[in-house]
C-alpha positions as a printed Julia matrix, in Angstrom:
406×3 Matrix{Float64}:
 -32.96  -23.23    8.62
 -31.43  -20.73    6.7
 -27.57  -20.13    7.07
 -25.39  -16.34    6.91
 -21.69  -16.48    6.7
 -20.87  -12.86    7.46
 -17.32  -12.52    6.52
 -15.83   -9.0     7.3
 -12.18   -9.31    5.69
  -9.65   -8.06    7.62
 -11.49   -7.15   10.33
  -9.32   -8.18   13.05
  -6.24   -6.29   14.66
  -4.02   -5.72   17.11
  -4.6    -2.91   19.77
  -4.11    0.43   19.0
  -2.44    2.63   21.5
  -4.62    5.5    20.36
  -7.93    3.79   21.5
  -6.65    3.28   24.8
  -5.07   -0.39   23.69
  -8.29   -1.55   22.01
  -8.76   -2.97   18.62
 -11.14   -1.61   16.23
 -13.3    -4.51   16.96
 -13.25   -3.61   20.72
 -14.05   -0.07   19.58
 -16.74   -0.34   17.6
 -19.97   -0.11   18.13
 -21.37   -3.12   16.9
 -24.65   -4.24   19.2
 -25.74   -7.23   16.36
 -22.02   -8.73   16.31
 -22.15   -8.69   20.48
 -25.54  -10.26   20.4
 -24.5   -13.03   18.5
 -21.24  -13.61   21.01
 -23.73  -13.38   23.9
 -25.67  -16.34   22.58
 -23.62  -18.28   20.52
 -20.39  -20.11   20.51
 -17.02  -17.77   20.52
 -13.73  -19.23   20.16
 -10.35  -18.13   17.75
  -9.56  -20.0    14.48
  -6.44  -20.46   12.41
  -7.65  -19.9     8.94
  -3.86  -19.08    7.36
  -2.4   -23.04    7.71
   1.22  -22.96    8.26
   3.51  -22.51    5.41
   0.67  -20.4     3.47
   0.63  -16.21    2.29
  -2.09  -15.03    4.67
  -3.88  -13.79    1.7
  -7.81  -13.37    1.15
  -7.94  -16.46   -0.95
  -6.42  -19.14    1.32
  -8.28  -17.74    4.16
 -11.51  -17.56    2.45
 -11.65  -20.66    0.89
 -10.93  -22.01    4.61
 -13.56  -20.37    5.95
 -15.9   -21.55    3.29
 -15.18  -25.22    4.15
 -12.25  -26.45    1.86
  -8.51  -27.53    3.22
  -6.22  -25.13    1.04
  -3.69  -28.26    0.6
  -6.45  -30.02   -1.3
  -7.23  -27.45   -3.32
  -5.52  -24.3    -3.43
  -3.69  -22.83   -7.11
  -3.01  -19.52   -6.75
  -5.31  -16.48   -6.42
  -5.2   -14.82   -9.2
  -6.63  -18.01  -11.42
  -9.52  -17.12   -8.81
  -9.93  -13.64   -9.8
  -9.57  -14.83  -13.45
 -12.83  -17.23  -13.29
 -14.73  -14.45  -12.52
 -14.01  -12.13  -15.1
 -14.91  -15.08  -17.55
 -11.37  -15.89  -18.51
 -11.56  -19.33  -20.24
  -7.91  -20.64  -18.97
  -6.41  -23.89  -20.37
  -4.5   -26.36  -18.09
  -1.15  -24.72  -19.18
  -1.97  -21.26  -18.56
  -0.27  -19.59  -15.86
  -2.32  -16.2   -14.51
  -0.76  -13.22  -12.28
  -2.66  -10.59  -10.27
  -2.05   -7.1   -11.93
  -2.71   -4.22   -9.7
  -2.27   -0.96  -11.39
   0.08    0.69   -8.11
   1.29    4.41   -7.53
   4.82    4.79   -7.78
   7.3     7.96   -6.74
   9.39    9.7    -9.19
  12.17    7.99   -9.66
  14.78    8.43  -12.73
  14.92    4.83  -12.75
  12.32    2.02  -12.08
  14.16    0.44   -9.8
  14.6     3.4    -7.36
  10.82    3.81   -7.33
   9.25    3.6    -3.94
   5.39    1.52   -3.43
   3.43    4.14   -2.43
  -0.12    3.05   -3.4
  -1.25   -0.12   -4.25
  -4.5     0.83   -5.48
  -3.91    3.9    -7.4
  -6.31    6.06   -4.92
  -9.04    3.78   -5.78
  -9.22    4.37   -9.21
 -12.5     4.43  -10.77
 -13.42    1.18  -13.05
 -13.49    2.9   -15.89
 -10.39    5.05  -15.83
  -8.78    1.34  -14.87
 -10.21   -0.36  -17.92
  -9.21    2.47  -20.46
  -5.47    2.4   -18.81
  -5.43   -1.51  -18.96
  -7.04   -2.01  -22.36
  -3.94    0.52  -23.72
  -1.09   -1.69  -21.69
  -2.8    -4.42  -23.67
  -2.69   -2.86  -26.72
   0.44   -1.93  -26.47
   2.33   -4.62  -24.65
  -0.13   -7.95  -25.61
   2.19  -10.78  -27.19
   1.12  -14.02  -28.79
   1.47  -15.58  -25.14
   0.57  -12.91  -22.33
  -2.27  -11.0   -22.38
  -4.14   -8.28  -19.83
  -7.94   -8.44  -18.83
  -9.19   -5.63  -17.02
 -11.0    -6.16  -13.85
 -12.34   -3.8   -11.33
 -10.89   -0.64  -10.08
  -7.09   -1.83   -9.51
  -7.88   -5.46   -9.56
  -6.59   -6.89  -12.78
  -5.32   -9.84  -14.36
  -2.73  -10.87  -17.0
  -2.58  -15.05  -18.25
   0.45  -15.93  -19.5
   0.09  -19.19  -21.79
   1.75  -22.57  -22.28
   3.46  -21.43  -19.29
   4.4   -22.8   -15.67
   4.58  -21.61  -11.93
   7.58  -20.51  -10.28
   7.87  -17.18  -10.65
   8.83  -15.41   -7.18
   6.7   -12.46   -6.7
   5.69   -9.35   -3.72
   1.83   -8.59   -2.94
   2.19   -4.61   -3.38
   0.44   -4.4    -0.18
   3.04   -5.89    1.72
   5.74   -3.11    0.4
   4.0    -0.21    0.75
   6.23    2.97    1.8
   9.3     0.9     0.62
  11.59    1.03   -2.06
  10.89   -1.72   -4.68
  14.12   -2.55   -5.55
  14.42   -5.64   -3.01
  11.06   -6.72   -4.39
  11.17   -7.2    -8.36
  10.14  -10.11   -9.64
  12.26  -12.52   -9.9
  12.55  -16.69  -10.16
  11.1   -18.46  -13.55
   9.69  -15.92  -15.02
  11.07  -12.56  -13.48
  12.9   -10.66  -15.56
  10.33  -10.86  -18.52
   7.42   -9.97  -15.97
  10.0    -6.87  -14.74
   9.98   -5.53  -17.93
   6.47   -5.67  -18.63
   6.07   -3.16  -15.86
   8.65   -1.35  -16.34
   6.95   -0.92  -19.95
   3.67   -0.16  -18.47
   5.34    2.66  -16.44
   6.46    4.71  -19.66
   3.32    3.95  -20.93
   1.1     5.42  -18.16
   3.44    8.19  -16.51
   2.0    10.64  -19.14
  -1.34    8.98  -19.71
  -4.39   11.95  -20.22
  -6.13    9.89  -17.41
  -3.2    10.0   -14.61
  -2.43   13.88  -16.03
  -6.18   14.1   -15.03
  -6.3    12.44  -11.71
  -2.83   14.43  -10.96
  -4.65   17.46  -11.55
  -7.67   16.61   -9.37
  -5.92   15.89   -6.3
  -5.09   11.94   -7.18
  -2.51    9.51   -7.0
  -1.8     8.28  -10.57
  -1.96    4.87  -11.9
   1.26    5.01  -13.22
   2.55    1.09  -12.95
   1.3    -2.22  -13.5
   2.74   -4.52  -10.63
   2.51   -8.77  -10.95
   1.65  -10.9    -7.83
  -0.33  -14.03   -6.9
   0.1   -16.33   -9.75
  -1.52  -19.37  -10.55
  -3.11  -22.09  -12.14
  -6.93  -23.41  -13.3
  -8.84  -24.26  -10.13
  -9.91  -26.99   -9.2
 -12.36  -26.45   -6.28
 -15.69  -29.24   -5.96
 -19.39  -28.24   -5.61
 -20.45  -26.96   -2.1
 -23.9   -28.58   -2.85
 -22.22  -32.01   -3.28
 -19.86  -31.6    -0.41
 -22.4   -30.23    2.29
 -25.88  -30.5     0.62
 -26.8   -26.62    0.63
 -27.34  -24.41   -2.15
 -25.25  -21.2    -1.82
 -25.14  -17.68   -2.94
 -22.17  -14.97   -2.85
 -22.39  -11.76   -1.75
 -19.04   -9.79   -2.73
 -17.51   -6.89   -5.0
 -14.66   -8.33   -5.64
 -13.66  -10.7    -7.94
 -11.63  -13.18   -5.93
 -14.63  -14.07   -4.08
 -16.62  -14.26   -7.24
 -14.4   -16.32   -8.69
 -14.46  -18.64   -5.31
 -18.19  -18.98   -5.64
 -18.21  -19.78   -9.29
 -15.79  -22.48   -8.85
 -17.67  -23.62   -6.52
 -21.87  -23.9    -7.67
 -22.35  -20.78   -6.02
 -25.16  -18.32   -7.37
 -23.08  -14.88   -7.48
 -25.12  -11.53   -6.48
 -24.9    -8.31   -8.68
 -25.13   -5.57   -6.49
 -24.89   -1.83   -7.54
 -22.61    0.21   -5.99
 -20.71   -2.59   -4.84
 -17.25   -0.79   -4.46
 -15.39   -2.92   -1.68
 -14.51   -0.41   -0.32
 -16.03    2.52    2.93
 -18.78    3.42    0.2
 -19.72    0.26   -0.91
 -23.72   -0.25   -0.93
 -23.47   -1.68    2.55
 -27.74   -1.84    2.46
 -27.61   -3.36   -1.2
 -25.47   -6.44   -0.06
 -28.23   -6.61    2.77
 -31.3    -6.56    0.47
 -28.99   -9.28   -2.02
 -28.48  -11.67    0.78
 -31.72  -12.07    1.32
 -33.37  -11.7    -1.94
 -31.01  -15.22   -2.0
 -32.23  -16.35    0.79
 -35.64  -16.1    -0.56
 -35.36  -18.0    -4.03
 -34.05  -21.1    -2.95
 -30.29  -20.66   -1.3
 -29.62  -22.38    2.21
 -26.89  -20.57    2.42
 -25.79  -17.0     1.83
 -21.76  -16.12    2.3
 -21.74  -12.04    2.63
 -18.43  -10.93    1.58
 -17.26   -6.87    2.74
 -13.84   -5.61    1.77
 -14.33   -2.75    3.59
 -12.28   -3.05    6.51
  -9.36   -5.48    5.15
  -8.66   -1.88    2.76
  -9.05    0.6     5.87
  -6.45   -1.32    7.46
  -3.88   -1.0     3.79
  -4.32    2.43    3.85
  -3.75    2.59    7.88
  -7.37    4.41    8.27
  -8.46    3.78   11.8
 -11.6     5.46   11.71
 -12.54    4.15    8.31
 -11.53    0.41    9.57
 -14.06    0.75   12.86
 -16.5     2.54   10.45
 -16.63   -0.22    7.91
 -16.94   -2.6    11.21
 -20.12   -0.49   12.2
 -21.72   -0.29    9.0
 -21.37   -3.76    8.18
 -23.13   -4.37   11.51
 -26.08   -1.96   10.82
 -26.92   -2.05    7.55
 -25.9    -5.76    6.64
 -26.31   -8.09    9.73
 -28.76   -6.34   11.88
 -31.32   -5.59    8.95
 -30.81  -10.07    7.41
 -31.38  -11.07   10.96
 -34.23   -8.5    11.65
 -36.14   -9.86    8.5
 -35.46  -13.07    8.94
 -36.9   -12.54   12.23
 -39.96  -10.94   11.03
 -40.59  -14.4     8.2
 -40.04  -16.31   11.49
 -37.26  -18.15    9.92
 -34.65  -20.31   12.1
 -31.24  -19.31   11.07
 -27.44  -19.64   12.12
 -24.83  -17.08   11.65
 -21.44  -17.76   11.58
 -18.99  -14.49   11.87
 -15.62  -13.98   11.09
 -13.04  -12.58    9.68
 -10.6   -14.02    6.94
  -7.62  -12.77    8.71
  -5.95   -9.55   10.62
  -5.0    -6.73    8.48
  -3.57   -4.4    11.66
  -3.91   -0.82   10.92
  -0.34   -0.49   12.22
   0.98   -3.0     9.72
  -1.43   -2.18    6.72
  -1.12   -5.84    5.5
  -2.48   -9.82    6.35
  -0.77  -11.17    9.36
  -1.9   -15.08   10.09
  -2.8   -14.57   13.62
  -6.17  -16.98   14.24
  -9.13  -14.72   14.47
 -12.29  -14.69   16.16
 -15.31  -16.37   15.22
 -18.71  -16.68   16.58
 -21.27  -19.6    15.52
 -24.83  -18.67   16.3
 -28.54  -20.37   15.67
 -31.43  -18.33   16.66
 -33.99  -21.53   17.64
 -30.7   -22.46   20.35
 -28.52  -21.11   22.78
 -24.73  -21.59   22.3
 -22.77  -23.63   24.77
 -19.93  -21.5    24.72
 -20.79  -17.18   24.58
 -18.89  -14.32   25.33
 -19.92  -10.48   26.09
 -18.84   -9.12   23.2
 -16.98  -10.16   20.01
 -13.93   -9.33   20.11
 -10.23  -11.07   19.53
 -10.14  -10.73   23.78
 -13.09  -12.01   24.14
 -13.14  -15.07   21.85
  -9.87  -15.81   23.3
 -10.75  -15.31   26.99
 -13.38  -18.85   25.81
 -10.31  -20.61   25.75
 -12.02  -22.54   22.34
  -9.52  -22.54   19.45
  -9.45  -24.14   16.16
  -6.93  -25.17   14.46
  -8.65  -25.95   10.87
 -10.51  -23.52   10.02
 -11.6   -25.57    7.24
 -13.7   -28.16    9.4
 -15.89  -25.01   11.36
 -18.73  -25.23    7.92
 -19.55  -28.35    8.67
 -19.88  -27.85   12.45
 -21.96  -24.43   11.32
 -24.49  -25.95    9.01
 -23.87  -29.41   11.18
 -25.51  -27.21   14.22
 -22.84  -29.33   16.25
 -21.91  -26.77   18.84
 -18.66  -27.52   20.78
């Protein structure tokens, strides 16, 4: 038996007056994804416990079988893992997003209105991070460039407590109401504000200015953290696992955890990320000794930031074309048994463009069985109409590679 987590993050959402009060999920058209809720078991989940950010990296690790009050420190010492950051039990790391901010005569007055800097390119993000770094690295705080606006800064001999806004959350808004502040705020607020008059006039944001683009013109702190401390999957649940993701979070989760990590070209995480190449990766994985194979696509968690309906149900269709339809098809073909489990880490509603901790849908699926509990579609309607609803999201991997079907 081999086993597919196909995670598409943010996929869920509210319903959207302009498709007739459907959700993108309802929209789409997504004939693998139905399939698998006509012969499987659909119910919702709670992956967001209470009193937790619903951010990617509390829901993921749920999903991927761990209880976030055992184990969770922060995101960003996630992120940090997998850019090979070697972090000592008193350093203290913060997500840096390089953000688009308005005109303003003074920082504070700025308004959020791009946390990802139009996407920048990798390498126009590393050369504007490596200057910050040169220019603003102390004996204790340093930046590591990550990919496209996905950085990282560590700050050492240092401790948590720091009180600090995911940029996603504020976008549209003025930042004044959301500076850092708490242990380590005001030295954190001047770093950016530092970063600002270093990048305003940057060659590479005069550049992107001129070509249409937002510039990167800000450095912005969030999601800080300490070492992880996450045990091995293979010990826990006796599988060997493989990660399927362009982002680094998700890297980081599977390195903490034994997981094999997949290279794939043209991963963006984003709408033109090499939807076929996370296909082929997943099973190449599947085919030199993984059980399991946890296929990780941003793609619709950032259509839903940037409020891009289309884009959101696009990324929903692609992923179930060129990724799930093509591993099941092949899989198929090898006359392999195998179980799918489908999901998304949380909502990210087009109308909100940010995480919401609403319990999403899931659907648990073997191909040599039919589920006990199926649906006509997937769909947050659908999986709710089942009445099934878990409360720990944590406990559904070991019901999924288990095969115990509620």
């Amino acid at each position: 038996m081999k086993y597919i987590v196909m995670l598409g993050d943010g996929m869920s959402d509210y319903p959207v007056p302009e498709l007739g009060g459907k959700t993108p999920l309802e929209a789409a058209n997504k004939p693998n994804m139905d399939y698998l809720a006509a012969h499987g078991v659909v119910g919702m989940a709670k992956t967001v416990p209470d009193g937790y950010t619903p951010g990617s990296d509390v829901a993921n690790i749920s999903v991927i079988g761990y209880n976030p009050a055992d184990c969770y420190s922060g995101r960003s010492p996630l992120e940090a893992v997998s850019m090979g950051i070697d972090l000592a039990d008193d350093d203290v790391t913060f997500r840096c997003n390089l953000v688009t901010l308005s005109d303003a005569e003074n920082y504070e007055d700025a308004i959020m209105l791009d946390n990802a800097a139009d996407e920048i390119s990798t390498p126009e993000a590393a050369e504007l991070m490596n200057y910050v770094n040169t220019n603003l690295r102390t004996d204790d705080f340093c930046f590591y460039p990550g990919v496209s606006y996905r950085h990282c800064a560590v700050m050492s001999h240092a401790e948590t407590g720091s009180d600090l806004t995911p940029p996603h959350d504020i976008l549209d808004k003025p930042i004044k109401t959301y500076l850092p502040g708490g242990k380590y705020g005001e030295r954190l607020l001047g770093f950016m504000k530092r970063s600002w008059e270093l990048l305003r006039d940057h060659p590479i944001n005069k550049a992107r200015i001129e070509r249409g683009l937002r510039p990167a013109n800000s450095c912005w702190f969030w999601g800080e953290g300490t070492r992880p401390s996450l045990n091995n999957f293979e010990e826990i649940y006796g599988k060997k696992g493989g990660m399927v993701s362009a982002v680094d979070l998700l890297k980081g989760i599977g390195i903490c955890i034994g997981f094999k990590n997949a290279e794939v070209e043209g991963a963006t995480g984003n709408i033109d990320t090499n939807f076929k190449g996370k296909a082929d990766a997943a099973l190449e994985m599947l085919h030199s000794g993984c059980d399991i194979v946890y296929i990780h696509v941003e793609a619709p968690d950032e259509s839903g930031h940037r409020g891009e309906l289309d884009n959101k149900i696009r990324s929903i269709e692609l992923i179930d074309s060129e990724i799930l339809g093509p591993v099941m098809n092949q899989l198929r073909k090898e006359e392999e048994d195998f179980s799918v489990l489908l999901m998304p880490d949380h909502p990210t509603p087009t109308a909100l463009r940010t995480h919401v901790s609403d319990p999403v849908p899931f659907v648990l699926y073997r191909s040599d069985k039919e589920g006990a509990l199926p649906a006509a579609g997937y769909s947050e309607k659908q999986a709710e109409a089942t009445g099934l609803y878990l409360p720990e999201a944590h406990k559904i991997m070991s019901r999924f590679l288990s095969g115990e079907f509620i």
